[in-house]
C-alpha positions in Angstrom: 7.8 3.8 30.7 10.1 3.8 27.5 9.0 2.3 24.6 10.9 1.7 21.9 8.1 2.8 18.8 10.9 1.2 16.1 10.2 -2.3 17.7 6.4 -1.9 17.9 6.4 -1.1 14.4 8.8 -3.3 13.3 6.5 -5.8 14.9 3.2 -4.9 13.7 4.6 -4.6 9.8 6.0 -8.6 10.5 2.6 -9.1 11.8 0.5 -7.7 8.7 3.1 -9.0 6.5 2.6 -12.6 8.3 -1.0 -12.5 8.0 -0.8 -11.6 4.1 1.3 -14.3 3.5 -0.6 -17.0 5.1 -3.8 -15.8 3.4 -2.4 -16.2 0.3 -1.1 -19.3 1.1 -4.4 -20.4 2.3 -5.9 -19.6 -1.5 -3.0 -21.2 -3.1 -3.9 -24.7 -1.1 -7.1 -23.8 -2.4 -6.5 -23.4 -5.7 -4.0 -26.6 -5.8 -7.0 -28.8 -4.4 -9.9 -30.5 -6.7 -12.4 -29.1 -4.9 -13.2 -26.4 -3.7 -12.2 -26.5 -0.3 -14.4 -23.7 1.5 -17.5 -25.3 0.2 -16.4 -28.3 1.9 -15.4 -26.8 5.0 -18.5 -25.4 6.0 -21.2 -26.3 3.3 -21.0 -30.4 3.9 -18.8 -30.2 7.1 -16.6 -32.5 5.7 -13.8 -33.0 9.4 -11.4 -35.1 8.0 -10.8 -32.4 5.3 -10.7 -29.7 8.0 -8.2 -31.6 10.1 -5.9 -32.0 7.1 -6.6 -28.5 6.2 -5.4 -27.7 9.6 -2.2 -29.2 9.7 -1.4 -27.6 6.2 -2.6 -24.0 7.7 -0.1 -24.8 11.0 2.7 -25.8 8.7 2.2 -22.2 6.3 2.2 -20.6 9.8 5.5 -22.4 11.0 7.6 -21.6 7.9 5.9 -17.9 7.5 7.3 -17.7 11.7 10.7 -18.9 11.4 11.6 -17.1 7.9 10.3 -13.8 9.7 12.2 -14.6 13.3 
């Protein structure tokens, strides 16, 4: 079995790099909110904020996959 160890790589540095990104997207949405949006994600459960927050999270993702495809 050859495998190419320059696409592995490549792929888990797009990976890390990916994850980076969306984490500090995650705290800028934060930060650009009211409130603070972990405290009301899992303090007073608040699911209409966590759907919305969900949508905004799958949107970061979407943009972060296509800019690194």
């Amino acid at each position: 079995m050859n495998l190419n160890t320059t696409a592995i790589l490549n792929s888990v540095i797009f990976a890390v790099l990916g994850v980076v990104i969306f984490c500090v997207g995650f705290v800028l949405l934060d930060k650009l909110t009211p409130y603070h949006l972990w405290k009301e994600l899992t303090e007073h459960q608040n699911v209409a904020l966590a759907i919305v927050v969900g949508f905004g999270i799958l949107g970061i993702c979407t943009i972060i996959a296509a800019a690194i495809h």
